[in-house]
C-alpha atoms as an extended CHARMM CRD file, in Angstrom:
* protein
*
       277  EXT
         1         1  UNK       CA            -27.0150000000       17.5660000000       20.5900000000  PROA      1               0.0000000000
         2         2  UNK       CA            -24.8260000000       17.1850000000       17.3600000000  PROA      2               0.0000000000
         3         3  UNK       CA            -24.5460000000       13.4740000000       16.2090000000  PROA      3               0.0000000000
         4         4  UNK       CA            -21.7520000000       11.7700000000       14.8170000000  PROA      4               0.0000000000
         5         5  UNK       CA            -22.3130000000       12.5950000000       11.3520000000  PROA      5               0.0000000000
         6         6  UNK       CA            -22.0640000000       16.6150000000       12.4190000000  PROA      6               0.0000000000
         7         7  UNK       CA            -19.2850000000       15.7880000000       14.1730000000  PROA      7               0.0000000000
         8         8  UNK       CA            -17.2340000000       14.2530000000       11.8700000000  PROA      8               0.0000000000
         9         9  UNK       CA            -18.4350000000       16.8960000000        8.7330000000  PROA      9               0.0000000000
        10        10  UNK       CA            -17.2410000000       19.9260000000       11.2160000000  PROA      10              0.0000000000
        11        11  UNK       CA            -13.8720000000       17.7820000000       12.2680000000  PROA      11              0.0000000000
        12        12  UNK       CA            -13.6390000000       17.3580000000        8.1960000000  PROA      12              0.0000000000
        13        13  UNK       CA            -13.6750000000       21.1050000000        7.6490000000  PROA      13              0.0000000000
        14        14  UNK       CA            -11.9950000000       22.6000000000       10.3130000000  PROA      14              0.0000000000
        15        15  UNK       CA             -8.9500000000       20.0900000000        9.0990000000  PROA      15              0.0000000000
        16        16  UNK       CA             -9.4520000000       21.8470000000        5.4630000000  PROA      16              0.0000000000
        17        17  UNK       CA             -9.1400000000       24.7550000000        6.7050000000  PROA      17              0.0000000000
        18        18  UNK       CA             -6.4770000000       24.8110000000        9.6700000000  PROA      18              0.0000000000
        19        19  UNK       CA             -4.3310000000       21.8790000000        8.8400000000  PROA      19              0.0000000000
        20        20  UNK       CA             -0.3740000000       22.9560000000        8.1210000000  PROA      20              0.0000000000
        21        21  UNK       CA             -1.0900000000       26.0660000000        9.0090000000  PROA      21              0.0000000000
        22        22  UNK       CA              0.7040000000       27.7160000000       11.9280000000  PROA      22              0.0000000000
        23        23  UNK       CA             -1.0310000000       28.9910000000       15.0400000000  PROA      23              0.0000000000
        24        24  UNK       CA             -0.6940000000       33.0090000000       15.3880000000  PROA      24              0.0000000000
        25        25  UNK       CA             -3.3260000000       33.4480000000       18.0650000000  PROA      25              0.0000000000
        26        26  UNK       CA             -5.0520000000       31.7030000000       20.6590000000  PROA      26              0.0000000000
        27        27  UNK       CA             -7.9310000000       32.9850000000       22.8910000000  PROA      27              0.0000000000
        28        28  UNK       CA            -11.0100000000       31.2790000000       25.2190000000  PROA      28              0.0000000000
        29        29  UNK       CA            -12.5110000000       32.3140000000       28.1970000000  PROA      29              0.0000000000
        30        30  UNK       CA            -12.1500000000       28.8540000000       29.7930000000  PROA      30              0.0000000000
        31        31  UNK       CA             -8.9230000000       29.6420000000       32.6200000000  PROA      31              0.0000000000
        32        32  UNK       CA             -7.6380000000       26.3790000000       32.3270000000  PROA      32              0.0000000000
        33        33  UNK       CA             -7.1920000000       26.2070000000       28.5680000000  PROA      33              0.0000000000
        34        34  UNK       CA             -5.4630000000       29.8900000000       29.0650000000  PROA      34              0.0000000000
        35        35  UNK       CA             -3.2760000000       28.6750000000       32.0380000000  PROA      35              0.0000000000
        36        36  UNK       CA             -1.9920000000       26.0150000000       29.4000000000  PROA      36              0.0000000000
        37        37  UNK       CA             -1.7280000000       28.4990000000       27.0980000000  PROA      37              0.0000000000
        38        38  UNK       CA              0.2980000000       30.8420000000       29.3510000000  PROA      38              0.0000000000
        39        39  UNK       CA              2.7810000000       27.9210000000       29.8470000000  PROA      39              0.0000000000
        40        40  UNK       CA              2.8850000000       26.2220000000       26.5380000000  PROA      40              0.0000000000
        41        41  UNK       CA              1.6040000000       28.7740000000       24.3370000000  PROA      41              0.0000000000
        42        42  UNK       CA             -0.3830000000       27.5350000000       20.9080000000  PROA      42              0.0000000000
        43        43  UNK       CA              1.1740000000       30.4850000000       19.0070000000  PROA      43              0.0000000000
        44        44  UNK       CA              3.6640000000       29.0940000000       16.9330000000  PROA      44              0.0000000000
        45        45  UNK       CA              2.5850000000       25.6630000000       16.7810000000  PROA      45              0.0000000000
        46        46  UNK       CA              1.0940000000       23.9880000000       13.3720000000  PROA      46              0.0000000000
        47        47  UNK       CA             -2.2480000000       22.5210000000       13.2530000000  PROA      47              0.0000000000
        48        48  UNK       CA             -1.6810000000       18.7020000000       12.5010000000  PROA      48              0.0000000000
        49        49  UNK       CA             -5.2110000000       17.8330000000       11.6630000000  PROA      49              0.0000000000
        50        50  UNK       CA             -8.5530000000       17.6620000000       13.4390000000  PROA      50              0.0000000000
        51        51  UNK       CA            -10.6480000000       14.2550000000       13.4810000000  PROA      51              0.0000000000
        52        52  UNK       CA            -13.5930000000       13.0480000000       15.3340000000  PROA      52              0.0000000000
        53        53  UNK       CA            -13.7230000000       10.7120000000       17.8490000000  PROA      53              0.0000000000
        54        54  UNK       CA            -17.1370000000        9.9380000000       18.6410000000  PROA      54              0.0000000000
        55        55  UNK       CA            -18.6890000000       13.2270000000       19.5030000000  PROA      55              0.0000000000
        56        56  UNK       CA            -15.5660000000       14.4760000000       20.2790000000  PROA      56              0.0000000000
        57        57  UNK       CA            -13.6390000000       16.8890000000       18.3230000000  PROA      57              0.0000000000
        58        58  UNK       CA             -9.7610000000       16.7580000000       18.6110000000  PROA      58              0.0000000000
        59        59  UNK       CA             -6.9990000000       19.4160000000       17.1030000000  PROA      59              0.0000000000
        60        60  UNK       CA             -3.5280000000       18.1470000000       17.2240000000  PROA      60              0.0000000000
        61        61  UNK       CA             -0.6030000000       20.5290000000       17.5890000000  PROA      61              0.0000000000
        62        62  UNK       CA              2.6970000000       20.5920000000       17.0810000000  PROA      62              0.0000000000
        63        63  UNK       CA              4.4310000000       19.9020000000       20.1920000000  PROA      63              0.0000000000
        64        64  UNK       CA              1.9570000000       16.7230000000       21.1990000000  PROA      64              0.0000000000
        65        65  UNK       CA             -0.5820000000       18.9170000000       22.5750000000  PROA      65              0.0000000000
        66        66  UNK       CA             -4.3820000000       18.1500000000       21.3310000000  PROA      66              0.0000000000
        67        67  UNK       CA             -7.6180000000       20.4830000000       22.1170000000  PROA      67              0.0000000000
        68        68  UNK       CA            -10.5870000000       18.1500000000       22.6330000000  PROA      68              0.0000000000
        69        69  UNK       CA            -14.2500000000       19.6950000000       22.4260000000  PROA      69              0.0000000000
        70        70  UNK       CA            -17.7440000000       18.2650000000       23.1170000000  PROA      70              0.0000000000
        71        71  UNK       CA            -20.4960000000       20.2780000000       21.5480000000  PROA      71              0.0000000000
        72        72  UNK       CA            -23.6820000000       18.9960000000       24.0410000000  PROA      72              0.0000000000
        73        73  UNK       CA            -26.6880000000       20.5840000000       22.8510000000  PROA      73              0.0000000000
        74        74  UNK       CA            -25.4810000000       24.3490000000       21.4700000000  PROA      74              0.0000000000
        75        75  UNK       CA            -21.9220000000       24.0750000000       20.9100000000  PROA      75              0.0000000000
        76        76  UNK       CA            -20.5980000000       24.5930000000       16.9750000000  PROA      76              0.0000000000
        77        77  UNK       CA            -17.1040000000       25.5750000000       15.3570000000  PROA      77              0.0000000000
        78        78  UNK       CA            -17.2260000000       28.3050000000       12.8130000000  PROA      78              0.0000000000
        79        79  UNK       CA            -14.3520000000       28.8830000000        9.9580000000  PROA      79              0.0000000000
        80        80  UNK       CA            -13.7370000000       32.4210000000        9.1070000000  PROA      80              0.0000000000
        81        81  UNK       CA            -11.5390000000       34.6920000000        7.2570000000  PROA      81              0.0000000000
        82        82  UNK       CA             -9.6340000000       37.0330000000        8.8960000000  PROA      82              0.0000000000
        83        83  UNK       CA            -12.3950000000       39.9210000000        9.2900000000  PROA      83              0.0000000000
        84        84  UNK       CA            -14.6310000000       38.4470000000        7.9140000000  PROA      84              0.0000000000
        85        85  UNK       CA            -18.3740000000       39.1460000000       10.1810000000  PROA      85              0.0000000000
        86        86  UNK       CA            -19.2930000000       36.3740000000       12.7770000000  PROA      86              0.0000000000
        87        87  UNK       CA            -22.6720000000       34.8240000000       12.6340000000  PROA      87              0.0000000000
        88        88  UNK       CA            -22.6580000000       34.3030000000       16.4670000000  PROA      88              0.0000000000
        89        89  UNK       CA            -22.7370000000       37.1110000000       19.0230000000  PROA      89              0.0000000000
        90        90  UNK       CA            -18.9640000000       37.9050000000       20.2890000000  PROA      90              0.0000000000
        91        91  UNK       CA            -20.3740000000       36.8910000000       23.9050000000  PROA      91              0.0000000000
        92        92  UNK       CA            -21.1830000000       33.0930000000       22.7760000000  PROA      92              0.0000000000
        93        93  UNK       CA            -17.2860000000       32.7460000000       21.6820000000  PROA      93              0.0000000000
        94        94  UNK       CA            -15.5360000000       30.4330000000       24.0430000000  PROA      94              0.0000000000
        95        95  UNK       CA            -12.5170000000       29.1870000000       21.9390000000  PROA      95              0.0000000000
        96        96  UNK       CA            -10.9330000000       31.5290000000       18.7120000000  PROA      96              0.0000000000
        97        97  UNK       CA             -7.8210000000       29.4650000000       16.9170000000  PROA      97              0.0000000000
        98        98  UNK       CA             -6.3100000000       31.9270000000       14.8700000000  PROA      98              0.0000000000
        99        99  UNK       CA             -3.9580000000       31.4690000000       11.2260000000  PROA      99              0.0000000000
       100       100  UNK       CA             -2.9970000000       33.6690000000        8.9740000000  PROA      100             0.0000000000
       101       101  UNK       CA             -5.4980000000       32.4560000000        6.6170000000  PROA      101             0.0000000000
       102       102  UNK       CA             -8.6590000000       31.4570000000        8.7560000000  PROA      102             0.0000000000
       103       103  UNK       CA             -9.9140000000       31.6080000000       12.0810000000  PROA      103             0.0000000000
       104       104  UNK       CA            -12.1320000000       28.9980000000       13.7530000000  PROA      104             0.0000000000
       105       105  UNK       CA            -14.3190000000       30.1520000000       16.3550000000  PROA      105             0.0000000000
       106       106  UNK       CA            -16.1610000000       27.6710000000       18.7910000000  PROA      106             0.0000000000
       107       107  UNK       CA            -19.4730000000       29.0830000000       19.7700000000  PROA      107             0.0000000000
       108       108  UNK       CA            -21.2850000000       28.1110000000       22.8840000000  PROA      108             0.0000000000
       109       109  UNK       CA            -18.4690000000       25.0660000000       23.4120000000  PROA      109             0.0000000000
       110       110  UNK       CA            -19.2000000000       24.1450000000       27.0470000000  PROA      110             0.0000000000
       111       111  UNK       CA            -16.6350000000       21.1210000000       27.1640000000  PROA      111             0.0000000000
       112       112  UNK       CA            -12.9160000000       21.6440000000       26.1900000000  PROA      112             0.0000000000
       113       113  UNK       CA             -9.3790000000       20.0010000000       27.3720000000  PROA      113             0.0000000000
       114       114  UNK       CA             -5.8280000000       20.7020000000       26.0480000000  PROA      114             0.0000000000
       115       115  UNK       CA             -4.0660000000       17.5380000000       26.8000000000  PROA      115             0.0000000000
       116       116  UNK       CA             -1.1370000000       14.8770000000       25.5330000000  PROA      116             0.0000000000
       117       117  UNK       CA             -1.7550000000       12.2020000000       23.3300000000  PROA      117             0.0000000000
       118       118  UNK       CA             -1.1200000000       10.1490000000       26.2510000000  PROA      118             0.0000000000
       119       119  UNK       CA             -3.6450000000       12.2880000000       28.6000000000  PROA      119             0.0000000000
       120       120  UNK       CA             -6.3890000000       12.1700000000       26.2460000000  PROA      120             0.0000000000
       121       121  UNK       CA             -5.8590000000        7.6060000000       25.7810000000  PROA      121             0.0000000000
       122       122  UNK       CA             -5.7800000000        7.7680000000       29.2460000000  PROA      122             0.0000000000
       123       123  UNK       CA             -8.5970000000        9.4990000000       29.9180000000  PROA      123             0.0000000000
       124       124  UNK       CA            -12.2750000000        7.3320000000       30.8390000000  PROA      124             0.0000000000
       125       125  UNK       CA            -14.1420000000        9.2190000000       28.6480000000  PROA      125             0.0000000000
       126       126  UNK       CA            -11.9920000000        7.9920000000       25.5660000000  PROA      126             0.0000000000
       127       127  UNK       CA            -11.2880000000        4.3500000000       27.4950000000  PROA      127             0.0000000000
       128       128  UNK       CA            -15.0930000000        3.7900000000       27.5510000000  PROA      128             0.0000000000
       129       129  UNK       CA            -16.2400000000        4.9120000000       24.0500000000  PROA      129             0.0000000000
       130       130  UNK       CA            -17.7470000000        2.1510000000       21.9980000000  PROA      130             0.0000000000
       131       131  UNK       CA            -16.5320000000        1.8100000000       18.2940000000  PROA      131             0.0000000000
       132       132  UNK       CA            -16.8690000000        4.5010000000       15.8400000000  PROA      132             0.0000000000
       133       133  UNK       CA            -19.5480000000        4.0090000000       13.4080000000  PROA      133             0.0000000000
       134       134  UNK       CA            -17.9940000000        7.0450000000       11.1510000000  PROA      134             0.0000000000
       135       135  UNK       CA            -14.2540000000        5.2790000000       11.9470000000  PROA      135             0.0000000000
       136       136  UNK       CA            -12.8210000000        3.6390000000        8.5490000000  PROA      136             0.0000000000
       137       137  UNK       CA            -13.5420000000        0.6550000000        9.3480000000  PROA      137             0.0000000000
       138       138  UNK       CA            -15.8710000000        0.6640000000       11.1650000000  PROA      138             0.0000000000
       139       139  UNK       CA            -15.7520000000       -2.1530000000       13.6610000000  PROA      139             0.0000000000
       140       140  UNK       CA            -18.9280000000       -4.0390000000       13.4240000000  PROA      140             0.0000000000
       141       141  UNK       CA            -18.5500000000       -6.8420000000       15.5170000000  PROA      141             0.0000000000
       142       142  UNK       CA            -17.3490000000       -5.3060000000       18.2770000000  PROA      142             0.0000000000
       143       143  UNK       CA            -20.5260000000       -2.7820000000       18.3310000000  PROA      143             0.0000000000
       144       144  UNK       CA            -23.1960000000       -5.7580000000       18.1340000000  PROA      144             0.0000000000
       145       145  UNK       CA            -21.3320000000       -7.1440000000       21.2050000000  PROA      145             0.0000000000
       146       146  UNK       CA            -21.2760000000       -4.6270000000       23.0400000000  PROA      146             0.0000000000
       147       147  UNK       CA            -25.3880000000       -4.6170000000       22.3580000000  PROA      147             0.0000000000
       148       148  UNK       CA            -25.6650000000       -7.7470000000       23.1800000000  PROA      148             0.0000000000
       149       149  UNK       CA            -23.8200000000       -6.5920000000       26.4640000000  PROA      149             0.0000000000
       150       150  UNK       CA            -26.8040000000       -4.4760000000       27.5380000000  PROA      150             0.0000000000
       151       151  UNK       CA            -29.0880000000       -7.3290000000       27.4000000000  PROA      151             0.0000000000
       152       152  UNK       CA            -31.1260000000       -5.6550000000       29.7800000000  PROA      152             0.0000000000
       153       153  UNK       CA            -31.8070000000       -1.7590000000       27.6260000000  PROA      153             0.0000000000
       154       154  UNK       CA            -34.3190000000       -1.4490000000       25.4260000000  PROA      154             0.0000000000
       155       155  UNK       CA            -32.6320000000       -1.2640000000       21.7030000000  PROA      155             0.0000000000
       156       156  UNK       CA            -33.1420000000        2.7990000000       21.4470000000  PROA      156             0.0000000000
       157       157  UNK       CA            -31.7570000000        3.4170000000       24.9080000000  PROA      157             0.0000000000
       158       158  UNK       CA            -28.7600000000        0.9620000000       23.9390000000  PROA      158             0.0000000000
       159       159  UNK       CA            -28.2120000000        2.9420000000       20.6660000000  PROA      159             0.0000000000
       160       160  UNK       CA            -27.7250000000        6.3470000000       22.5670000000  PROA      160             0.0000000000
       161       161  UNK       CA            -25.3100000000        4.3480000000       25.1870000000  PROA      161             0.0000000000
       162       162  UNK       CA            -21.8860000000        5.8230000000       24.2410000000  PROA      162             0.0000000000
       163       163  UNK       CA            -19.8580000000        3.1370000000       25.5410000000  PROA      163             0.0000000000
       164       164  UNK       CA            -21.5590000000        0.7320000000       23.3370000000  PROA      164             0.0000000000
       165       165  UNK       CA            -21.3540000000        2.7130000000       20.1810000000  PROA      165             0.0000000000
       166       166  UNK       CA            -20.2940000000        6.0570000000       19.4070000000  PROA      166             0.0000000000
       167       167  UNK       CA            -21.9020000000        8.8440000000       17.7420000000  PROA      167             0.0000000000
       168       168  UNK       CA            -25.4510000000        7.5520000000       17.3490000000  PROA      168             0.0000000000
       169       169  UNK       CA            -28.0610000000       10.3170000000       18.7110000000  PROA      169             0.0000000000
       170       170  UNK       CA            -31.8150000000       10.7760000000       18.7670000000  PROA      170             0.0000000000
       171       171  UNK       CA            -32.2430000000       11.3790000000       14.7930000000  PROA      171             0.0000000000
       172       172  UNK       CA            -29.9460000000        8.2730000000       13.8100000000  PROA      172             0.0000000000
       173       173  UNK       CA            -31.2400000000        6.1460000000       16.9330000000  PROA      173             0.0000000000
       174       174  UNK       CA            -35.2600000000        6.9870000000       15.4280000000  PROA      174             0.0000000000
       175       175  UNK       CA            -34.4050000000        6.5510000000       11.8040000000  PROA      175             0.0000000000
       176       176  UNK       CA            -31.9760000000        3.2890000000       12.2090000000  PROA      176             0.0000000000
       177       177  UNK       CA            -35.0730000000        1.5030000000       13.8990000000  PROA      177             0.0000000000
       178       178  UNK       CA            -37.3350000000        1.8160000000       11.3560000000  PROA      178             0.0000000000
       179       179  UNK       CA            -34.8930000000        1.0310000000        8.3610000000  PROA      179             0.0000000000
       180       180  UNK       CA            -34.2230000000       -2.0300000000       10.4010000000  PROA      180             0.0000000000
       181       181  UNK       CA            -37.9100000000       -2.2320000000       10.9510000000  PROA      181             0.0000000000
       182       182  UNK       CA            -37.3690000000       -2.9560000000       15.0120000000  PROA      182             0.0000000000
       183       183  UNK       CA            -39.6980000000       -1.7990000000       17.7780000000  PROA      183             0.0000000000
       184       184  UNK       CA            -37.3940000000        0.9590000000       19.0800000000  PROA      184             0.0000000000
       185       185  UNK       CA            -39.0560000000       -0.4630000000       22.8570000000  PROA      185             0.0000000000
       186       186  UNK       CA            -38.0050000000       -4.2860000000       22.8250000000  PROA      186             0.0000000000
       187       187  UNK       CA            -35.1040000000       -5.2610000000       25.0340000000  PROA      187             0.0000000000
       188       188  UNK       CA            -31.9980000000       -5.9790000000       23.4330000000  PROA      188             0.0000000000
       189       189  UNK       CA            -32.3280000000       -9.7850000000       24.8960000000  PROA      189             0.0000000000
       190       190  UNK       CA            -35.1660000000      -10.1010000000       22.7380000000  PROA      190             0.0000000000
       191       191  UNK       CA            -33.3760000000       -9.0360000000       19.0720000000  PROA      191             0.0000000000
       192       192  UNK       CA            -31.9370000000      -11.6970000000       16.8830000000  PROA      192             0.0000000000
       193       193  UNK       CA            -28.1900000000      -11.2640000000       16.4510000000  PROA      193             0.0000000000
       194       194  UNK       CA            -28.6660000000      -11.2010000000       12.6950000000  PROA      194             0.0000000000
       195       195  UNK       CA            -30.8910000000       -8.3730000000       13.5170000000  PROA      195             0.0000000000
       196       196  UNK       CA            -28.5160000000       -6.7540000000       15.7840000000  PROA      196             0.0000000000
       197       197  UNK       CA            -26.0080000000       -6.4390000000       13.2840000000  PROA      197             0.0000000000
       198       198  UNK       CA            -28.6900000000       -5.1530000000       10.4110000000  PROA      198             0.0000000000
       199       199  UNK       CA            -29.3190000000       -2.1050000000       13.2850000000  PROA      199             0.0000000000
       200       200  UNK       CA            -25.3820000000       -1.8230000000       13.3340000000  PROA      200             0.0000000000
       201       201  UNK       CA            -24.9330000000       -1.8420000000       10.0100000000  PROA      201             0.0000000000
       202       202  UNK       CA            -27.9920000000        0.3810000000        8.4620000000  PROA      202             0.0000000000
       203       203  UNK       CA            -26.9160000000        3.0480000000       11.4900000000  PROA      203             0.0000000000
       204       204  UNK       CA            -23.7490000000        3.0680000000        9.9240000000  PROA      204             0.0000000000
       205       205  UNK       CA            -24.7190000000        3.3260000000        6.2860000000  PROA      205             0.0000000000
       206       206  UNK       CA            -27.0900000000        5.8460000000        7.0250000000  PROA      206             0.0000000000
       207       207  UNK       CA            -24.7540000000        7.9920000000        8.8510000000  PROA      207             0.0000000000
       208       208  UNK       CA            -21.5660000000        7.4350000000        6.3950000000  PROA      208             0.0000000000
       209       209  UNK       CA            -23.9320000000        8.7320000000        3.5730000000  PROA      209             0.0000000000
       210       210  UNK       CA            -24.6270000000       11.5050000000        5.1650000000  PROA      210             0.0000000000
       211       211  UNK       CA            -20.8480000000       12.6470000000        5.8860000000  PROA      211             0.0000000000
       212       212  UNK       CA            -20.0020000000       11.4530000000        2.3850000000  PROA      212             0.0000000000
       213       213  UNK       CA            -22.8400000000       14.0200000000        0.3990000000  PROA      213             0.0000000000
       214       214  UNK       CA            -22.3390000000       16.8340000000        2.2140000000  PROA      214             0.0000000000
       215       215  UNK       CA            -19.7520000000       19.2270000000        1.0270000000  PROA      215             0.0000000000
       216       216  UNK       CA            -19.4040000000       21.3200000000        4.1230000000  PROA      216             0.0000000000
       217       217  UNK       CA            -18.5700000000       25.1610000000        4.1930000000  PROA      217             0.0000000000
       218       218  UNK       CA            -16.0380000000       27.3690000000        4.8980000000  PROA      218             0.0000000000
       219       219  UNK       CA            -17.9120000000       29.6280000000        6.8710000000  PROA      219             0.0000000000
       220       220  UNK       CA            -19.8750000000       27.2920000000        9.4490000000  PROA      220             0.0000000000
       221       221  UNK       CA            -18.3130000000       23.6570000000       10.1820000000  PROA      221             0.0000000000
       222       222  UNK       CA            -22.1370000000       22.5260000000       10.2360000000  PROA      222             0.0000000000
       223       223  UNK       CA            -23.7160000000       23.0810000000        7.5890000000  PROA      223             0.0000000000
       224       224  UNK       CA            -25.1560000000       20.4310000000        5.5820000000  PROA      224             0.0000000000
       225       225  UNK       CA            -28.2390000000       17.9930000000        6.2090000000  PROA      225             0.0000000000
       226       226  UNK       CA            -29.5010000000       14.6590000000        6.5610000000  PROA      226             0.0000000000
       227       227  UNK       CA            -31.0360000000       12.5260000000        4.4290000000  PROA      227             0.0000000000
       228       228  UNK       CA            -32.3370000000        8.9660000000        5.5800000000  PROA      228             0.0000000000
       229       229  UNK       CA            -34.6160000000        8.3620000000        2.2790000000  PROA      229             0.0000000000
       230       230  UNK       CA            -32.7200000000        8.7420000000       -0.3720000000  PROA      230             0.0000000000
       231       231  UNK       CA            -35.4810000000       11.3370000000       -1.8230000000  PROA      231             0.0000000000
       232       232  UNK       CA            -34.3690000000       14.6310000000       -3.2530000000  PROA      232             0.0000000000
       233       233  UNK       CA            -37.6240000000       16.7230000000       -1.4720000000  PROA      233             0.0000000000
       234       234  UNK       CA            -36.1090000000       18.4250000000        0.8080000000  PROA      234             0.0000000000
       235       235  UNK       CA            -39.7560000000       18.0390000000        3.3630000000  PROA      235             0.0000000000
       236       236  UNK       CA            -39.1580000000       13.9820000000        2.6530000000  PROA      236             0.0000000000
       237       237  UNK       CA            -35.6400000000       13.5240000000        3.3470000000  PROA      237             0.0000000000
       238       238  UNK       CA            -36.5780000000       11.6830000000        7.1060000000  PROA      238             0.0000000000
       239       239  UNK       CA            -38.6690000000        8.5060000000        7.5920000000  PROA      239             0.0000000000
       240       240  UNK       CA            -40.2720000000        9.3560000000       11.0560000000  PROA      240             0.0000000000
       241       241  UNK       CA            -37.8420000000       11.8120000000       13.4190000000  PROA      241             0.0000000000
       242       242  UNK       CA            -40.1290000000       14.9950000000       14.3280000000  PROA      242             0.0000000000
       243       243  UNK       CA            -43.1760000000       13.6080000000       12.4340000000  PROA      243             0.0000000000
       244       244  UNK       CA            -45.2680000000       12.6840000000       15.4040000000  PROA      244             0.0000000000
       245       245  UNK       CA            -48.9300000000       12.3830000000       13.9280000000  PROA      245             0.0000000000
       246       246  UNK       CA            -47.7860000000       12.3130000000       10.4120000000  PROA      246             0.0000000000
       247       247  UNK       CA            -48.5570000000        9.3350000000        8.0130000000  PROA      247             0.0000000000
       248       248  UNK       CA            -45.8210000000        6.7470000000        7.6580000000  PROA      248             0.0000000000
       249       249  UNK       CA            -43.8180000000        7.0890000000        4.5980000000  PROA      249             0.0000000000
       250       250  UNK       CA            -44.3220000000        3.3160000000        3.9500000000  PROA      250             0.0000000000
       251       251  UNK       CA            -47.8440000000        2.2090000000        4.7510000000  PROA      251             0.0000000000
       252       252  UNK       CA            -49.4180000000        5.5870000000        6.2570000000  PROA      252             0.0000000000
       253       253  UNK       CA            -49.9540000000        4.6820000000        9.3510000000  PROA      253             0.0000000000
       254       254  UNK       CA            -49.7610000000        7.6970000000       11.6720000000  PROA      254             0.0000000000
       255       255  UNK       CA            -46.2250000000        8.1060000000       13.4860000000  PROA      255             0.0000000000
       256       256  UNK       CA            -46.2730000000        7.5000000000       17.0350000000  PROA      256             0.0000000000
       257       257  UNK       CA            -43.4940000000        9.9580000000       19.3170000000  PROA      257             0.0000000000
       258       258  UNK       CA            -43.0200000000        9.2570000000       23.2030000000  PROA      258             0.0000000000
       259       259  UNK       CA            -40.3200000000        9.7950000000       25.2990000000  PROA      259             0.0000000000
       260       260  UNK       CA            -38.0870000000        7.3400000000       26.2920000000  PROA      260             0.0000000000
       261       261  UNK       CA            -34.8580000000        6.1110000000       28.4500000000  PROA      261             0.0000000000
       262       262  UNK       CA            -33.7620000000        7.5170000000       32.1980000000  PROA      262             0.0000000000
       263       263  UNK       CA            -32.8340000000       10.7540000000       30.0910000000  PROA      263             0.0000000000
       264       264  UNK       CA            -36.5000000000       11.0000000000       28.5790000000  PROA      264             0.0000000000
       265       265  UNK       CA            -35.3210000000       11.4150000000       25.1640000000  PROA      265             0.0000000000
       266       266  UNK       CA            -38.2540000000       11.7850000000       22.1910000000  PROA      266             0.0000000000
       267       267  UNK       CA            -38.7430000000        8.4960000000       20.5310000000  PROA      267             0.0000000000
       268       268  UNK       CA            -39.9390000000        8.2460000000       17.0870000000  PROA      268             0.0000000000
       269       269  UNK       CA            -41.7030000000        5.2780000000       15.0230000000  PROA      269             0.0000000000
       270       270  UNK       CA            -44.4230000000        3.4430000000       12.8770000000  PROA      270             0.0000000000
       271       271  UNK       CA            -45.8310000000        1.2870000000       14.8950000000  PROA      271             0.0000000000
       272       272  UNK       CA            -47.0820000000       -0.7930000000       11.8040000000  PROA      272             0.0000000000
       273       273  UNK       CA            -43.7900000000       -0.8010000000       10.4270000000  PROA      273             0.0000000000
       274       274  UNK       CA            -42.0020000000       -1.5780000000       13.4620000000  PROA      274             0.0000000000
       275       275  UNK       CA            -44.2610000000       -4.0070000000       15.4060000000  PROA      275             0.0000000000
       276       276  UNK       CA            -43.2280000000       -5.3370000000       18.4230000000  PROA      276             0.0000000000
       277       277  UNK       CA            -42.3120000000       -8.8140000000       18.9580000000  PROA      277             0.0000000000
């Protein structure tokens, strides 16, 4: 599933390349966003921008009307040129925004609303997101108590919880742990506040750099990739997501992997580094 970070650097170029410009077709295969369509057509509206909200994507319109898009596990946005060859299969298109000047094509999107502004503010999904991590500011002290909320979670579960903070997934959850250098199994009850907000703040950092070094592309709204170690190897650029068995960057201890949470999501860690208790 796309984290924040991919989130925000698609939401960053799909606003390059749509915003101000007006809408001369729109096309999906979802009914409902055609019966809206059909009713309040898109065609002839301007793009106002596109941000991220969590893992959310949203395109305003002209006319107070805003497509929202969650990517799950597959789903991407694509800028082309007007004929310009897809990289997807035609069949995987489920959204096509089309300008004079570029088209954006969402691939495999299995999520998507066009709503109000009001609608969307209404809506529990947005209601029950936590802060944004990637949101300028980011609001700190409101994610470390919403943490401390979920007393109960062990810390990686409570990093993937949406309504406590937004746009943290398995990569971030992994590599924030062990920058923080906490057992990604304790319970939350059992983490220091000052520690809390080091987890907070170093998922943060870690995500912000890797929004603010990637220039994006034109042609896919995801390209780019993450860096947690500041090294310019492009085999070294994680400390321990997806190197289950490998030696720890730090002290070379072999990295432990297990799964983890009601979701059974892979956990990642030294377990030198990161020593419980």
């Amino acid at each position: 599933m796309p984290e924040g970070d991919t989130i925000h650097r698609a939401a960053r170029t799909l606003h390059r390349a749509l915003a101000g410009r007006v809408v001369t077709g729109f096309t999906s295969v979802f009914p409902h966003l055609t019966r809206i369509d059909e009713t309040a057509p898109l065609a002839g509206r301007i793009v106002e921008g596109v941000e991220a909200r969590g893992k959310h994507v949203l395109i305003r319109f002209s006319g107070d009307l805003v497509l929202r898009t969650h990517m799950r596990m597959h789903g991407s946005w694509h800028i082309y040129r007007p004929g310009e060859r897809w990289q997807r299969p035609r069949h995987e298109m489920r959204i096509a925004i089309e300008t004079a000047g570029m088209h954006a094509i969402g691939f495999n999107v299995p999520d998507a609303e066009l709503a109000t502004t009001a609608a969307l503010d209404r809506d529990e999904t947005f209601r029950q997101l936590g802060p944004d991590l990637l949101a300028e500011p980011p609001a700190i002290d409101e994610a470390v108590a919403r943490l401390r909320a979920r007393a109960h979670m062990e810390i990686a579960d409570a990093l993937l919880d949406q309504t406590a903070l937004a746009g943290i997934g398995n990569i971030y959850k992994s590599e924030t742990l062990f920058v923080a250098r906490i057992n990604p199994w304790r319970p939350v009850s059992e983490i220091a506040e000052e520690q809390l907000r080091a987890i907070v703040t170093t998922a943060a950092r870690l995500m912000r750099a890797s929004v603010q070094t990637s220039a994006g592309s034109m042609t896919a709204a995801y390209a780019g990739s993450r860096n947690t170690t500041g090294r310019a190897d492009p085999s070294a650029r994680l400390w321990v997501y997806g190197r289950a068995g490998k030696p720890c960057r730090r002290c070379g201890t072999l990295i432990s992997s297990r799964k983890q949470g009601p979701n059974a999501r892979w956990t990642y860690w030294c377990e030198r580094c990161q020593e419980a208790g």
